[in-house]
N, C-alpha and C positions, 0 to 999 in steps of 0.2 A: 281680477286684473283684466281691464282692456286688451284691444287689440293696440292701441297705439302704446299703453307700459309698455309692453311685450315687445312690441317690436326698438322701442328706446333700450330695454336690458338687454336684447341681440349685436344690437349696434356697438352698445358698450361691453360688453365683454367681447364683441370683433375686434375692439381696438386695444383689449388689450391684449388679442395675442399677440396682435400683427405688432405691437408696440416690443413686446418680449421677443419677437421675430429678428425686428431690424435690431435690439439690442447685441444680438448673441450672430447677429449676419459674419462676423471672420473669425468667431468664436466656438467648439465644440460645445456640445451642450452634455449637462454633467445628470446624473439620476432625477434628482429631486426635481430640476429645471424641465426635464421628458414626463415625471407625475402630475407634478402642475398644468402644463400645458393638455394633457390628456384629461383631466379635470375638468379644466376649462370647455375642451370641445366637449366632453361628457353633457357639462350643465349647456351648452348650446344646441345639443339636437333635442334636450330637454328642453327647452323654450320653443324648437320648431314644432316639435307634437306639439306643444300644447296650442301655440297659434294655430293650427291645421283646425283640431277640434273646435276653438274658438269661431274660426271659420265655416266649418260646417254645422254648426248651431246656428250663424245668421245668415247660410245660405239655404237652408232649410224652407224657412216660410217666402222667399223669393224667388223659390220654384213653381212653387204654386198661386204667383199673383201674376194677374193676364197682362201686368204691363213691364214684368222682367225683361222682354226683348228693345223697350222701348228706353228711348233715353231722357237718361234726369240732367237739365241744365240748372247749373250754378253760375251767373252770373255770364262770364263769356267764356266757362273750360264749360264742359260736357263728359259725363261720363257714361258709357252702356254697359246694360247687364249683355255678356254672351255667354250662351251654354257650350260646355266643353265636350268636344265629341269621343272625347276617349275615356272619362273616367264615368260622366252624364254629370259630376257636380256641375255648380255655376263659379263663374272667376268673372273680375272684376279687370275691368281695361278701358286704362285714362284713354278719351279722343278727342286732339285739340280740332275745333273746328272755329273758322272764324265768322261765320254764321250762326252756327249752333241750330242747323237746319238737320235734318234726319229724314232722309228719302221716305228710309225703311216704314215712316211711320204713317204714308199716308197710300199704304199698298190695300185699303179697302178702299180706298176712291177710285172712283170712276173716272177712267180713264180711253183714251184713243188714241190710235196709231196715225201719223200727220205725218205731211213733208213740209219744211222751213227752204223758203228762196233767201238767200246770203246774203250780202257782201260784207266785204271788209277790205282792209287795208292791210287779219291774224287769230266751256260749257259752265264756264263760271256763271255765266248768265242767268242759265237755266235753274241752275240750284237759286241763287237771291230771289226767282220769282216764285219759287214754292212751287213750280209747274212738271220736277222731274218726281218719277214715282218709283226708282230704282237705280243702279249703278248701270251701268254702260253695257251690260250683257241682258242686266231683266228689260230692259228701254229698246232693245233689239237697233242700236243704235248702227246705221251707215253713211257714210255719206258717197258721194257723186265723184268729186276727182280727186287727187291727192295731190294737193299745189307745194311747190317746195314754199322754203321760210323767204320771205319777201317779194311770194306770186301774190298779186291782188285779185277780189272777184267780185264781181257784181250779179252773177246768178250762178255760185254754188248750192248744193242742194244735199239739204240730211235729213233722214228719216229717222223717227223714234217714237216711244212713247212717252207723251204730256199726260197731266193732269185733265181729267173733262168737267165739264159743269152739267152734262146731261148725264142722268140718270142710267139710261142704257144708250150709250154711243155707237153709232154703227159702225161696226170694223167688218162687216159680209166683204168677201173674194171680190165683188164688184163694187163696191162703196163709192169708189175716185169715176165709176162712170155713172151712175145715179145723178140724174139732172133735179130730181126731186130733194136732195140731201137738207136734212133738214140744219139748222145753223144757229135759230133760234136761243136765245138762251146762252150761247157756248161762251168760252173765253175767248178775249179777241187778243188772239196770240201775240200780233204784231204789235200791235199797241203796250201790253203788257211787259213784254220781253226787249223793247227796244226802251223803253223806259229805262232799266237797269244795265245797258250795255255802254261799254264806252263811244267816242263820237265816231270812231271810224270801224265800228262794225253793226249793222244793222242789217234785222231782218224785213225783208220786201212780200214777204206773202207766207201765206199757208196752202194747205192742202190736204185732206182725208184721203188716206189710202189704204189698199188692199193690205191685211195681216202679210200677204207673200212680196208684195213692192219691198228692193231692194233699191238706193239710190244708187248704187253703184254698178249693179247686174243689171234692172229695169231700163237704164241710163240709153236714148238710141241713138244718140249723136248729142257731141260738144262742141262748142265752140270758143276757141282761143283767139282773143286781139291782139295783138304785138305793139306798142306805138313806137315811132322813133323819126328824127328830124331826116328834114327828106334833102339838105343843103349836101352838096358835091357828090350825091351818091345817082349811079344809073337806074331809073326807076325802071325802066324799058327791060334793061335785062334781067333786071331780079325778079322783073312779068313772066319773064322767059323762063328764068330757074324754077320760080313757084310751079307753076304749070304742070313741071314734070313732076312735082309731088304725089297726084292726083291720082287715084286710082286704089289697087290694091298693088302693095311693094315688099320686099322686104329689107325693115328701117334698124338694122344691126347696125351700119354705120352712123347712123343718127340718133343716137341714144347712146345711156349710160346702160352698159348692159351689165344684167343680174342672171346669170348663169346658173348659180343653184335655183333659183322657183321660176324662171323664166325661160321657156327650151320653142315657141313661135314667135316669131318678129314681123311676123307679117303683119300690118293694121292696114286700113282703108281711108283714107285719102277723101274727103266728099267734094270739098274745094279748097283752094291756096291763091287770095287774092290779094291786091294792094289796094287802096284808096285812100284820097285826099282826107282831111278831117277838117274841120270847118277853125281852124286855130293857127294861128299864124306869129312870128315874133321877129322884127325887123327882117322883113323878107324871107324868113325861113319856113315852110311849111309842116304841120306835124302830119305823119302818115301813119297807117295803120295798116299790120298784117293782117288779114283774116281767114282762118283758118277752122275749118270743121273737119270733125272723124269720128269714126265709130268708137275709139279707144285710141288711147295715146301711151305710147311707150314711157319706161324714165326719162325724163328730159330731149323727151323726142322734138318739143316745138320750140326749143333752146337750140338744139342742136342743129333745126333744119335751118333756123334763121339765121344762127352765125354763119353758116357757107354760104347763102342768098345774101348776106352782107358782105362777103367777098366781092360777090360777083358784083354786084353792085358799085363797089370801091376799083373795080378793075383789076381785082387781084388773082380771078378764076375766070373761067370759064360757064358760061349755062350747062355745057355739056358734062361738068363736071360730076354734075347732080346723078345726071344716067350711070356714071361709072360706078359714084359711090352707093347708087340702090343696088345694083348688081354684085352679089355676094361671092359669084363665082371668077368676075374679072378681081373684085375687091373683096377677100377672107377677111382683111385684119384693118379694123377702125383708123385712121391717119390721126396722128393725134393734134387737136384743135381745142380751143377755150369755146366753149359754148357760148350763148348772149345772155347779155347780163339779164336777172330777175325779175328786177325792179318795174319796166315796160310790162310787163307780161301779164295779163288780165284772163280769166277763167270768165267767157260773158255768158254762155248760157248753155244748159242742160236739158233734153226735151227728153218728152217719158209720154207715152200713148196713157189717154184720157186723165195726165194732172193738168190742172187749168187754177194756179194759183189765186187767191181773193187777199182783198186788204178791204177792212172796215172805212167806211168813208172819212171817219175822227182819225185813225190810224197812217190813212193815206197822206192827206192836209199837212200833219205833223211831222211824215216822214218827208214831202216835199218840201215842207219851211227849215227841216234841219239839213237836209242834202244843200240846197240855196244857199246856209250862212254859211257851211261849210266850204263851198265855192267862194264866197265871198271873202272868209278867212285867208284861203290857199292865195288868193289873188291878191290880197295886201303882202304875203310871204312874200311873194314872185316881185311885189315889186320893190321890196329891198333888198331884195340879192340884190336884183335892177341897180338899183344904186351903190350897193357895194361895189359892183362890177365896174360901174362907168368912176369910181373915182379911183382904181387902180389899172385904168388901162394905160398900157404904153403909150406913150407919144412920139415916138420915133418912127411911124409909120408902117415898123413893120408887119409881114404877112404870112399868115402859117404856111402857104406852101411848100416852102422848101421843109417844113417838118413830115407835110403829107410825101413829098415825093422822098425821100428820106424811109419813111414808114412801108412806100412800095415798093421801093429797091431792098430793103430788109427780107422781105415776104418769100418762102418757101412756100414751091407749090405742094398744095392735099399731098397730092401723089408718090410727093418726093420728101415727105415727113415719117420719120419713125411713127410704127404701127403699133397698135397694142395687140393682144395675143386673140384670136379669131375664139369664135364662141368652142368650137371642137377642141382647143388648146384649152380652153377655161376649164371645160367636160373633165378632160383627161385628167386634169390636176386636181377636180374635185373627186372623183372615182380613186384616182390613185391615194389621195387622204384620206378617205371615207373606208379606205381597207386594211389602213393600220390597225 
């Protein structure tokens, strides 16, 4: 008898105890009814040995063939042999995969350690190209900064292990300063990998680097855009508020603070500037924050701009900024909506001696598809455009009175409920932490 009778006669004698079960469910159950049914389980542990056995006769010779750990596709399921670590037999474990790709299989290739220049708009990638050679901890995978869901970037940066096409790839401690590196031969990462991604994430460059480059700890300074329309707001002051970002501070009030893994708030400030942007739309200009640091808090460059957009609006003060860096006039965060996501751009990450490269075929393609993709957005823009102009009022009215409406609403920082200061956070985790 098979494995599949076997397990059909299991099946059918489950169903009919469970059948004899629901029978007798508001009914006592009488001698004969208790012999039967212990019968029944009898002849079903007797079907389990023997399936057991059965199994251990075709797991047998699958111990010892050198491609057990590898997996066998059927069509688009997939199934892999794994060895079980507590008895040594082998078990058998369905993996739906929609590729039917298998890292595992291509860890005698040669391989190297590389940084990827981003952007997107949000590692599936990596798998369709055949270029990952392990799971996310053999790939020693980091990346650069941790953008929330709907930050865009145009120079994020992750480090991992690809696939190599050279033979012995250099991974030496100094590799990424080697003016000599040889390139020869390699896969042209960009090209390959932008290939299989969707339109609004692609990668801009590569890079060889040191086995010890972290993009996240190597990281020396980042750079955050901000964009946002420059119509009714004071550009002059919000010069003025930026300003005071600068330096080293500590940014508790400007951020979403995490109390259990986060006990410094200090970060450093490199600059906080504004500038025109070359894009304009019925007299309204787009403008843009720019902002670098060494590291950035949770929601620290959200947080700094929604108050610079106060001031801006006339709703604060510049001097504001000075009160809420000082921890000791100001314990406890005011509570405020931070700005919105969507503006917010991750522009770039600098790292002593990477100097990303893009193949000249790679580059050409990545410019022709950035282009249509401008091309695309600007046909969008211009039917909103027309949506917009065939439901405008005609009564001439004017928002202002909803702006001045909106200022007279406005509670100052200082005079808004606080939330509980980082020492208040401590206390309340130490006090749980000792039940």
């Amino acid at each position: 008898m098979d494995g599949a009778e076997l397990f059909t006669d299991i099946t059918e004698t489950t169903g009919a105890i469970r059948k004899t079960l629901e029978a007798n469910e508001f009914q006592p159950f009488d001698g004969n009814q208790i012999a039967s049914l212990q019968s029944q389980l009898r002849l079903l542990q007797d079907r389990v040995k023997e399936l057991e056995e059965e199994n251990s006769k075709l797991s047998s010779p699958l111990a010892s063939c050198c491609c057990s750990e590898r997996r066998m596709n059927f069509g688009d399921r997939s199934c892999s042999i794994e060895k079980s670590t507590e008895s040594g037999t082998t078990k058998k474990k369905s993996v739906e995969r929609t590729t039917g790709y298998n890292t595992r299989i291509l860890d005698h290739c040669s391989k190297r350690y590389i940084a990827l220049k981003v952007m997107y708009f949000g590692q599936r990638a990596l798998e369709k190209a055949r270029l990952l050679v392990g799971g996310r901890k053999e790939s020693c995978y980091s990346r650069c900064g941790r953008t929330d869901k709907g930050v865009s970037s145009v120079g994020q940066v992750i480090a991992l292990y690809l696939r190599s096409n050279l033979k012995d790839p250099p991974n030496a401690e100094n590799s990424c300063h080697n003016a000599e590196e040889q390139h020869d031969g390699e896969i042209d990462y960009v090209r390959v990998i932008n290939k299989v991604l969707p339109n609004d994430i692609r990668v801009l460059g590569w890079c060889p680097v040191p086995v010890g480059f972290s993009a996240r700890f190597s990281c020396l300074r980042r750079k955050y855009k901000y964009f946002f329309w420059g119509a009714n707001l004071d550009i002059s002051a919000m010069e003025r508020a930026g300003k005071k970002f600068v330096g080293e501070h500590d940014f508790r009030n400007f951020c979403k603070m995490d109390a259990a893994n986060v006990h410094n708030y200090r970060r450093c400030i490199m600059s906080f500037d504004i500038s025109p942007c070359d894009v304009r739309t019925e007299g309204n200009l787009l403008w843009a924050f720019n902002i670098e640091g060494s590291a950035f808090l949770w929601h620290q460059v959200r947080c700094m701009v929604a108050v610079v957009f106060m001031v801006g609006q006339g709703l604060e003060d510049p001097d504001v900024v000075d009160i809420l860096l000082d921890p000791l006039r100001t314990p406890r965060k005011p509570q405020y909506v931070m700005a919105s996501e969507n503006p917010l751009v991750l522009h770039s990450c600098e790292f002593e001696g990477v100097k990303f490269r893009c193949s000249s075929d790679a580059g050409e393609a990545l410019q022709l598809h950035l282009s249509n993709e401008i091309r695309t957005y600007k046909l969008q823009a211009a039917i909103f455009k027309e949506a917009l102009l065939s439901c405008l009022p005609n009564d001439g009215s004017s928002s202002d009175n909803r702006k001045l409406k909106k200022k007279n609403s406005h509670v100052a920082l200082l005079s808004r409920p606080t939330e509980p200061s980082y020492e208040e956070r401590r206390a309340k985790l130490d006090s749980t932490s000792t039940i």
